[in-house]
C-alpha positions, 0 to 999 in steps of 0.5 A, spaced: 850 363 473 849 364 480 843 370 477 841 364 473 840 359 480 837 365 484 832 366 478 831 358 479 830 358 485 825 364 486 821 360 480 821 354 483 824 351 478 828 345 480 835 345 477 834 338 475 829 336 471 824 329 471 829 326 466 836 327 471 837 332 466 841 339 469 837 345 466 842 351 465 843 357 460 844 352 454 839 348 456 834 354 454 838 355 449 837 348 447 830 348 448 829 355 444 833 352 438 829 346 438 823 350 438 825 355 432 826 348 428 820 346 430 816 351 428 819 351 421 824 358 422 828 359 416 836 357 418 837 363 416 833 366 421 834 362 428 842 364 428 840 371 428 834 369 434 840 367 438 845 372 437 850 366 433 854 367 427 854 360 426 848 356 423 851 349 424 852 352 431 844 353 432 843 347 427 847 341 430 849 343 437 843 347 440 838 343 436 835 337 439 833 333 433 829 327 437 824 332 439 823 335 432 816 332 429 821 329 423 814 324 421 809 330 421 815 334 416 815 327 411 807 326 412 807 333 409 812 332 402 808 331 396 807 324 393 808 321 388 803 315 384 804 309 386 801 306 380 806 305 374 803 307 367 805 303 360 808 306 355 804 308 349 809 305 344 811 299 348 809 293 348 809 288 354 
């Protein structure tokens, strides 16, 4: 951790974000993992990325699901028709 604050430092970063938030190790972590889902990497893949055997791991703890573009993913599913059709054989 004190390399990690070093490297900070002479990068200029600071260790506390805009939002009050730490930065540290598993926040790249985070950060990286969330970008991996992002980009739509398979589960099988992102664990392998970050060294984790464990892909509920990457998926629930090094994943943050509110920045993920969760509404560009549904505005790409099929759909379905809206229109109902009448049965040939049925009468209404």
């Amino acid at each position: 951790m004190k390399a990690f604050t070093a490297d900070l430092r002479l990068s200029k970063i600071e260790p506390i974000d805009q939002a009050g938030r730490r930065v540290d190790f598993h926040s790249l972590r985070m950060t990286f993992s969330t970008m991996l889902a992002a980009n739509r990497v398979s589960q099988r893949e992102a664990p392998a990325l970050m060294r984790r055997r464990d892909p509920r791991l990457t998926a629930n703890v090094y994943t943050d699901e509110r920045v993920l573009p969760l509404a560009a993913v549904l505005r790409g599913c099929p759909t379905f028709p809206t229109q109902t059709h009448r049965h040939p054989n049925r009468s209404r």
